[in-house]
C-alpha positions in Angstrom: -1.9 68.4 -20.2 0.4 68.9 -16.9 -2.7 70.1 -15.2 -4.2 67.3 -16.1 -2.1 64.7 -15.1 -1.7 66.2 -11.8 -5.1 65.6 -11.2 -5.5 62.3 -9.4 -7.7 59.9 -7.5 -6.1 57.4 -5.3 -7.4 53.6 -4.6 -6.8 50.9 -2.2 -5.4 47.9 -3.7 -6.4 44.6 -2.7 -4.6 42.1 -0.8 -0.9 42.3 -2.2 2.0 43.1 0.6 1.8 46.5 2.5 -0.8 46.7 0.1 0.4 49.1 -2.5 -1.7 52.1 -3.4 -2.7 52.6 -7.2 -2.9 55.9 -8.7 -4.2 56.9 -12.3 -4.0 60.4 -14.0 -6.0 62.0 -16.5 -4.4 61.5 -19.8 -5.8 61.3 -23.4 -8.2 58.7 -24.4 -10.1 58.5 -21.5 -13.4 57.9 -23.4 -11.7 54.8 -25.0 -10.2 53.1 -22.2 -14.3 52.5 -21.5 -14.2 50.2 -24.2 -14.1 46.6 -23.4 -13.5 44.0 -26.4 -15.9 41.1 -26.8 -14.9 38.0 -25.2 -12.8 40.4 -22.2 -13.6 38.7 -18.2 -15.9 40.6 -16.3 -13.3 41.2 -13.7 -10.9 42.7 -16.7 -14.2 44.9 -17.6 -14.2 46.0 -14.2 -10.4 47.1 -14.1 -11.0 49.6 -17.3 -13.9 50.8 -16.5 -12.2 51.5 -12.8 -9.5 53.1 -15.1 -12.2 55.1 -17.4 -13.6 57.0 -14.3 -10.4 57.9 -12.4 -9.1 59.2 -15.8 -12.5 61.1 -15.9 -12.0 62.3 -12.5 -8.4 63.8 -13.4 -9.6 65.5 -16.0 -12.3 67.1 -13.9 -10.2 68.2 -11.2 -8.1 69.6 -14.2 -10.6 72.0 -15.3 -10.4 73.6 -11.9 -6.7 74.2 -11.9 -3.9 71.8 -10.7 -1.6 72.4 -8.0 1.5 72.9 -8.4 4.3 69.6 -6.9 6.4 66.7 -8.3 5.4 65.9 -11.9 3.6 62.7 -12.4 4.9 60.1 -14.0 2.5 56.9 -15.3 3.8 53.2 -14.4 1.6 51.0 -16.4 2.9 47.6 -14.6 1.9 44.3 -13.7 -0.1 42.9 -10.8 2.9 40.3 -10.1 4.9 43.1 -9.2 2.1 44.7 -7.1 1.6 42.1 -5.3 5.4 40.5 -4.9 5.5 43.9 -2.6 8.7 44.9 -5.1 6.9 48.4 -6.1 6.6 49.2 -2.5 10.6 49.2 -2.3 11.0 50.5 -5.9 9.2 53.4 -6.3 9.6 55.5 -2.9 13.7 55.0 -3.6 13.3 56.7 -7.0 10.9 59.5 -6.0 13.9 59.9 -3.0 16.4 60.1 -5.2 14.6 62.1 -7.9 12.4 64.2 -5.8 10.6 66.2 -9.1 8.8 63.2 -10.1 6.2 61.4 -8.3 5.4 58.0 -10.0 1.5 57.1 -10.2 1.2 53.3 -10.7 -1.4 51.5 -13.1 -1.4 47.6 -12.2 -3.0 45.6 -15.0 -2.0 43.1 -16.9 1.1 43.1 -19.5 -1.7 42.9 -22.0 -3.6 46.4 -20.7 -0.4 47.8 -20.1 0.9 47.7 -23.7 -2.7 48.8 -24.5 -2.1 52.1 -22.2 1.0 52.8 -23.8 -0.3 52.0 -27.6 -2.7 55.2 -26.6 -0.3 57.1 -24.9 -2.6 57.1 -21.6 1.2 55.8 -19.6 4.6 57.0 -19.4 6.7 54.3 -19.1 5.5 50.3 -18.9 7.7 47.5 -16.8 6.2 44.5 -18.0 7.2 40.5 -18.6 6.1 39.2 -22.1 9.4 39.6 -24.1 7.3 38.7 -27.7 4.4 41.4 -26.9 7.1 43.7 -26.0 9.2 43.5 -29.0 6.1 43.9 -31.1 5.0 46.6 -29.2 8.5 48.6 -30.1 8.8 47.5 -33.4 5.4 49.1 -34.1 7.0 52.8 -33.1 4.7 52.6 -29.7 8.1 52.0 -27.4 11.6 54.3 -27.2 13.2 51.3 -26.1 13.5 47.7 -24.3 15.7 47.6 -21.5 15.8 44.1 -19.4 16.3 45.3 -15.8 15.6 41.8 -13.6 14.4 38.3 -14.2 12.6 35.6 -11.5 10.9 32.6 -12.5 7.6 31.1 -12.9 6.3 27.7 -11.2 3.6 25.6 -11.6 1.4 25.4 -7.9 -1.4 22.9 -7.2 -2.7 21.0 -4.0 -0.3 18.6 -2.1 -2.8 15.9 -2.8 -1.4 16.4 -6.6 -3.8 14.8 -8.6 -2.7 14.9 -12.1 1.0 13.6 -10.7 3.0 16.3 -11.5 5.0 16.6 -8.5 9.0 16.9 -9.2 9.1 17.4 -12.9 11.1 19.8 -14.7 9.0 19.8 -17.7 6.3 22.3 -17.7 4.7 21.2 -21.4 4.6 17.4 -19.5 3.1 19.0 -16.5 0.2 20.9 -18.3 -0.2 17.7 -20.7 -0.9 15.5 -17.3 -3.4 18.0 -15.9 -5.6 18.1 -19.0 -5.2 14.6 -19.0 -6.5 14.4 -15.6 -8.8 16.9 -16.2 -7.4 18.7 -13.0 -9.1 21.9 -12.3 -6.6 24.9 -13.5 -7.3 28.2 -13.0 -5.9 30.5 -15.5 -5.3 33.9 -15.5 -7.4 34.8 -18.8 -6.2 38.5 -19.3 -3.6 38.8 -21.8 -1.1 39.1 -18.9 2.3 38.2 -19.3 1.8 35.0 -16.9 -1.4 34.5 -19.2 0.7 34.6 -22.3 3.3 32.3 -20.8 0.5 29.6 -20.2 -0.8 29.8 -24.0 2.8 28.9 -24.9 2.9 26.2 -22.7 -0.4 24.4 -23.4 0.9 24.9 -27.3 3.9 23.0 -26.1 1.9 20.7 -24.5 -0.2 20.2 -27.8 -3.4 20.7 -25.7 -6.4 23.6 -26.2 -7.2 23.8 -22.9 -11.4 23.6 -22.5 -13.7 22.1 -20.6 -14.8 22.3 -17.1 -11.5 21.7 -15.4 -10.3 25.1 -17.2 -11.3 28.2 -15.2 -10.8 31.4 -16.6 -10.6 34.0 -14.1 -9.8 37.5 -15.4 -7.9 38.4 -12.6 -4.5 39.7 -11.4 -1.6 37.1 -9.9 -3.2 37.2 -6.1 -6.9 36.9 -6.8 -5.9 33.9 -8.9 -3.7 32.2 -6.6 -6.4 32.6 -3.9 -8.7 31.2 -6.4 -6.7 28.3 -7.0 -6.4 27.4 -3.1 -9.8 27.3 -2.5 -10.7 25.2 -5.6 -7.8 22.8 -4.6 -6.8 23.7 -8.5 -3.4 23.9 -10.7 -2.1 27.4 -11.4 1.0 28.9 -13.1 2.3 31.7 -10.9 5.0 34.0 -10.5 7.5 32.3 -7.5 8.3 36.4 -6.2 4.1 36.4 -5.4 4.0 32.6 -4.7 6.4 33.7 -1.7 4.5 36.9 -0.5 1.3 34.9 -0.2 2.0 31.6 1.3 0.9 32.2 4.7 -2.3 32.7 3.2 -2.2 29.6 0.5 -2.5 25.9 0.9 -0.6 25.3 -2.7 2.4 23.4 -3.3 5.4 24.4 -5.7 5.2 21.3 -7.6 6.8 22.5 -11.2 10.1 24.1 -11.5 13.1 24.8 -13.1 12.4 24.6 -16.7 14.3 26.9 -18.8 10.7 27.8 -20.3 9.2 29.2 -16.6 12.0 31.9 -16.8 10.1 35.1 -16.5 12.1 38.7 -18.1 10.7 41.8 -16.5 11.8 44.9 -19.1 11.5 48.9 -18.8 10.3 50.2 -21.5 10.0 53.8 -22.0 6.7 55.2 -24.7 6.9 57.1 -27.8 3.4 59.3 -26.6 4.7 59.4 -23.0 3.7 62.8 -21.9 5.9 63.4 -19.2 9.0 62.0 -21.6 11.9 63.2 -19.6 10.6 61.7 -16.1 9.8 58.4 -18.0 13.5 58.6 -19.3 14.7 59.3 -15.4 12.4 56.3 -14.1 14.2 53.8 -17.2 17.6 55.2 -16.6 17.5 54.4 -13.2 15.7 51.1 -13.2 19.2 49.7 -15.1 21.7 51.9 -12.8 23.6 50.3 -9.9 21.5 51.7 -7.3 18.1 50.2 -8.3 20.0 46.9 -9.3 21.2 46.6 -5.8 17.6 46.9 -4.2 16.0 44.0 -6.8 19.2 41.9 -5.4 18.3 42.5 -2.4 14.5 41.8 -2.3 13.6 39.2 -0.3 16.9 37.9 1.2 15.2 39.2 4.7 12.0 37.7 5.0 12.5 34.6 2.9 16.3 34.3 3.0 16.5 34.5 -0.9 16.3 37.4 -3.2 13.3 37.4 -5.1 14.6 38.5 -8.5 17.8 38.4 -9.9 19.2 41.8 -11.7 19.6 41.7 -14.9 20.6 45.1 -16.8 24.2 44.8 -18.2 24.1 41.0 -17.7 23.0 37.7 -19.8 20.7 35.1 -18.4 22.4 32.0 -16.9 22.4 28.8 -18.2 20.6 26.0 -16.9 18.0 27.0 -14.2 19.1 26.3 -11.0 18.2 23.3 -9.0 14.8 23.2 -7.1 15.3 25.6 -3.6 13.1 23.0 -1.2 11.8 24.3 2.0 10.3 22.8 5.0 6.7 21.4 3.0 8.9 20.7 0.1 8.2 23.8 -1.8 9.0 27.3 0.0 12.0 28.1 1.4 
């Protein structure tokens, strides 16, 4: 199985900052990771069956012998993170300061993720859908759930605002005015944890979103925010990737500060992991002082604001913080 994993094929990943690199390693259950379930986006079918044939190629590299180096450990993760840049500061200080493990990163949804870790083809997950997660432990398939950082979640749109959303602290109220409107939305539509945070809001809203207006996209946080500014549509977003793409987007933070857009990243480490003790190194450090201080830090010098807050050891705040308005009313 070590021979295996060390086996790898790297990819380029799309158009998140310093555009991270994506590895995958051959692990057990290759051949079902080709499965897609009926119903799944045809940009979600793509994503497995771009993870079916790297897995494929691991394990045919691992019939010829690996080579010997830091042993692998599998991050299934989120495309928010991706593409916020955060992985690009997080994972070369670990391997630094734990030079034996070299972290190979799977960005998918939260959804995928737990999936990977369900069939032990991941080490350890950081992912952001607190319910899914708890079930996901409770099942046996998780060690542990350890909250490491929060950020929020706003709701973006044109400036010309047609549903009138603009200002409001409600994000039920929001969704309930675009449906009304029938304001093209473009959702995420992959069991993502931004995905799963919509579906509670349109239940809040009292609303099954359908129609024409409602886009489903099947795609990770910066396809869909590009999707979103050329259809001049409503999205819900992650503010961390809001912020690493707005040179590139002509959207408008026009929802925040809800209590309900508060968006929990958590480490959790799985039962199947095969590399167990690196997964255990990657959790344990995630929650330590050093790692905290970085995810503080993230941000504060090219937007003036940290990008997350750090949460291990420490309780959410109370009341979300006032609206941060920048020069268009939105960004700092």
């Amino acid at each position: 199985m070590g021979a295996a994993r060390g086996a790898r094929r790297l990819t380029g990943r799309g158009p998140g900052p310093g555009a991270r690199r994506r590895w995958s390693s051959g692990r057990r259950g290759a051949r079902r990771a080709g499965a897609v379930a009926p119903g799944r986006s045809a940009a979600a079918a793509r994503r497995v069956a771009w993870l079916a044939a790297s897995l494929a190629v691991g394990w045919a590299a691992a019939a010829c012998g690996g080579r010997a180096g830091p042993r692998p450990v599998v991050l299934a993760t989120t495309t928010s993170l991706e593409d916020s840049g955060l992985l690009d500061v997080l994972v070369p200080a670990f391997e630094a300061a734990h030079p034996g493990y070299a972290v190979k990163v799977v960005a998918v949804g939260t959804g995928q993720a737990l999936a990977l870790g369900r069939r032990g083809d991941a080490d350890v997950l950081l992912v952001h859908a607190p319910p899914a997660e708890s079930v996901f432990v409770a099942a046996g398939h998780g060690l542990e759930r350890r909250e490491i950082m929060w950020n929020d979640m706003v709701v973006v749109g044109p400036s010309a605002d047609p549903a009138r959303v603009r200002g409001l602290r409600d994000a039920a109220e929001a969704f309930r005015r675009i449906a009304a409107a029938g304001a093209p939305f473009v959702s995420r539509g992959d069991s993502s944890g931004t995905h799963q945070k919509e579906l509670a809001l349109w239940r809040a809203a009292g609303v099954r979103p359908r129609g024409a207006w409602y886009l489903d996209a099947g795609q990770g946080m910066a396809e869909v925010l590009l999707m979103a500014a050329e259809k001049r549509a409503y999205t819900l977003a992650d503010r961390a990737t809001v912020l690493a793409l707005s040179p590139r987007l002509d959207l408008e933070v026009l929802v925040e500060g809800d209590v309900r857009l508060r968006n929990v990243y958590s480490v959790i480490r799985v039962t199947r992991a095969a590399e167990r003790e690196g997964a255990a190194a990657f959790a344990d450090w995630l929650v330590g002082p050093g790692a905290q201080a970085l995810i503080g830090r993230f941000g504060v010098e090219r937007f003036g604001r940290p990008l997350f807050v750090p949460l291990a050891g420490a309780a959410l705040p109370g009341p979300a913080p006032a609206p941060h308005r920048g020069a268009r009313g939105s960004l700092p």
